[in-house]
FIVO-677996 format. One record per residue (C-alpha): residue in one letter; x, y, z. Coordinates in steps of 0.05 Angstrom, whole numbers, padded with zeros to 5 digits, always signed. Each point is the difference from the previous one (the first is absolute). Layout:
<atoms>
aXYZ
...
</atoms>
This chain:
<atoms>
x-00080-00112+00264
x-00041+00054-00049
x+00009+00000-00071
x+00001+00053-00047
x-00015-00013-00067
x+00048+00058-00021
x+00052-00040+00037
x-00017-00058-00038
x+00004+00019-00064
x+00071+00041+00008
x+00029-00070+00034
x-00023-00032-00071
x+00069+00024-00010
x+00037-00051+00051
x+00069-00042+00023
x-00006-00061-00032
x+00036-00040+00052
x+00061-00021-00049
x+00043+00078-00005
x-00049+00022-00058
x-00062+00042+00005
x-00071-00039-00020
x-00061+00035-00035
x-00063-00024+00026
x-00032+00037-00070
x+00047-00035-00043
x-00056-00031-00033
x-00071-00001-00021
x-00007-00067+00041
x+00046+00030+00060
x-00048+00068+00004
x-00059-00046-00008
x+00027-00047+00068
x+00022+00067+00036
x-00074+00035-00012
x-00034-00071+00020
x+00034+00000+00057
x-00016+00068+00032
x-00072-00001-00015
x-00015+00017+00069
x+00040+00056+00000
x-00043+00034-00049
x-00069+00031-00010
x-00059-00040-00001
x-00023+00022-00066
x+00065-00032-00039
x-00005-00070-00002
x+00066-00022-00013
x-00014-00083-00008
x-00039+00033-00068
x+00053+00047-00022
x+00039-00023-00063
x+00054+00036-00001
x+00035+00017-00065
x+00064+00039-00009
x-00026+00065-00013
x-00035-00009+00082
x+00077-00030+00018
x+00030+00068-00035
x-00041+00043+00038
x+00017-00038+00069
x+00078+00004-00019
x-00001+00072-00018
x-00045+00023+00060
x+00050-00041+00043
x+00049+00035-00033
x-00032+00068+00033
x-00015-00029+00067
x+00070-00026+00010
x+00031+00070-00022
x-00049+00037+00049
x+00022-00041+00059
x+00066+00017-00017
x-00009+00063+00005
x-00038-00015+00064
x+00068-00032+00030
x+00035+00056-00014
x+00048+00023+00014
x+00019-00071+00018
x+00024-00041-00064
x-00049-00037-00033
x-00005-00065-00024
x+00059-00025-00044
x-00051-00022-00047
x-00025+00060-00016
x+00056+00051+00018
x+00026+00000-00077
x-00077+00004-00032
x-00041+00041+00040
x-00056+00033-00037
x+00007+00076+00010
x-00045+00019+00056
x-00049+00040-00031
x-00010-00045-00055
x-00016-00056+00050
x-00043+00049+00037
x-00035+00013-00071
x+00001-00075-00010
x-00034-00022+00061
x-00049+00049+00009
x-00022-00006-00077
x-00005-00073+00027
x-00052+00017+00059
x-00042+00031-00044
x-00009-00058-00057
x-00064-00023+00030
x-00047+00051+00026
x-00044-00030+00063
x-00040+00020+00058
x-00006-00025+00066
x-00080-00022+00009
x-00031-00023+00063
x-00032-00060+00012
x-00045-00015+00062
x-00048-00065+00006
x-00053+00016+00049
x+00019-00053+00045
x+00073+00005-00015
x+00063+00047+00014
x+00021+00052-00057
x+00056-00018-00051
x+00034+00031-00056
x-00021-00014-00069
x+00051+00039-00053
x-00040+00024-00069
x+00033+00000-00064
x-00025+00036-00063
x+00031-00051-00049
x+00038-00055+00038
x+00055-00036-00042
x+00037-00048+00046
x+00077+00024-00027
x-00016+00071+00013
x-00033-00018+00056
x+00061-00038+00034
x+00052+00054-00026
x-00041+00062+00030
x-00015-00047+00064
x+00079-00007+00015
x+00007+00063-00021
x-00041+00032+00049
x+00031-00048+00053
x+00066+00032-00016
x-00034+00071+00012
x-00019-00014+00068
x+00059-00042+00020
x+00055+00062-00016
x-00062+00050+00024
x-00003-00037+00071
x+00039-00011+00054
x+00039-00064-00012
x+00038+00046-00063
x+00040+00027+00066
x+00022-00073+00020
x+00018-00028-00067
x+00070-00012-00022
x+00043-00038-00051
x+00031-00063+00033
x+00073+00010+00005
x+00024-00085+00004
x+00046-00023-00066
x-00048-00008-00051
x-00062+00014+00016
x-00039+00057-00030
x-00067-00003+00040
x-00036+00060+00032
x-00033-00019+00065
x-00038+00052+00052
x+00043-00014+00068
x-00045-00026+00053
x+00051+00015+00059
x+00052+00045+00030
x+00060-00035-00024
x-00024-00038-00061
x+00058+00008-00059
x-00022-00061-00044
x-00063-00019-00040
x-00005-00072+00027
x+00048-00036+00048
x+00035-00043-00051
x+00026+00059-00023
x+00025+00025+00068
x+00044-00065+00002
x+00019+00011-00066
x+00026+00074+00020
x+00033-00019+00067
x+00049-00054-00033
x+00014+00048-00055
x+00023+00050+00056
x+00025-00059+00029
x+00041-00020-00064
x+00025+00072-00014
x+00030+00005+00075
x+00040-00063-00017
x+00032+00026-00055
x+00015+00075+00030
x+00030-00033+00066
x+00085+00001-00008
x+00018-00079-00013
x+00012-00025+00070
x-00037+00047+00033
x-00074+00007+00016
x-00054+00046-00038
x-00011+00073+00025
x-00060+00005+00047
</atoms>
């Protein structure tokens, strides 16, 4: 299954499994694991094994979050979006303002590299590279191309109890981010049938 790291860092904000709702950024040490852990999902050029991150670098990821989540919102629309953000959003053109300011923290350029006896390859070129702004423009960018591609027409909130992740549907009749939370929809459904039907009598089809 593809990953976006746009995707990623909006379902920072996630179901913790327990009724509550988890923050993957909590935490100098929780953005630190989250960052380690999606290394491959970002440019070559940011090594994230060497990034210390500090909480200036974890205020920057929340707040550009922040934007991303707000944008797919209004992506979903005019389907609700997620719970978790449907009392907070950011104002749409301040997220648009946000993000893009984002994109452009690190200026780069895309150089071309080509051994003579092998294949050409990407190299990106940085004027000054600091590894925070490096990461923050990176995911930044990510977001950029994720709501300026195709996928923005297939994402949507996930509607089960409790959960507040985005996902990009992969098929016709996908409703649900994952498929725990597709049981966890149908015996809700389930439960509120029980309790409409008359007492003695069965639930309306």
């Amino acid at each position: 299954m593809e990953r976006w790291p746009a995707l990623e860092l909006a379902s920072t904000i996630r179901h913790d499994g327990d009724g509550g709702v988890a923050d993957d950024l909590a935490t100098i040490e929780d953005a630190t694991r989250w960052i380690r852990e999606r290394e491959g999902l970002l440019p070559p050029h940011i090594r994230a094994a060497d990034l210390a991150v500090d909480e200036e670098l974890r205020q920057a990821l929340i707040e550009l979050r922040r934007a991303v989540r707000a944008l797919f919102a209004r992506a979903v629309s005019p389907a609700p979006p997620s719970p978790a953000d449907a009392q907070r959003l950011m104002p749409a053109e301040e997220a648009l303002a946000r993000l893009n300011t984002s994109a452009a923290r690190e200026l780069i350029a895309p150089q071309l590299e080509w051994p003579r006896d092998g294949t050409p390859a990407t190299r990106l070129l940085t004027a000054r590279h600091d590894p925070h702004t490096a990461l923050v423009a990176a995911l930044a960018r990510a977001a950029v191309d994720f709501l300026s591609g195709p996928q923005r027409e297939q994402l949507r909130a996930c509607t089960a109890p409790r959960c507040v992740r985005y996902f990009v549907k992969s098929h016709g009749r996908q409703e649900w981010c994952k498929a725990s939370c597709g049981n966890r929809a149908r015996a809700a459904r389930h439960y509120r049938r029980r309790r409409a039907a008359p007492e003695g009598g069965s639930a309306p089809s």
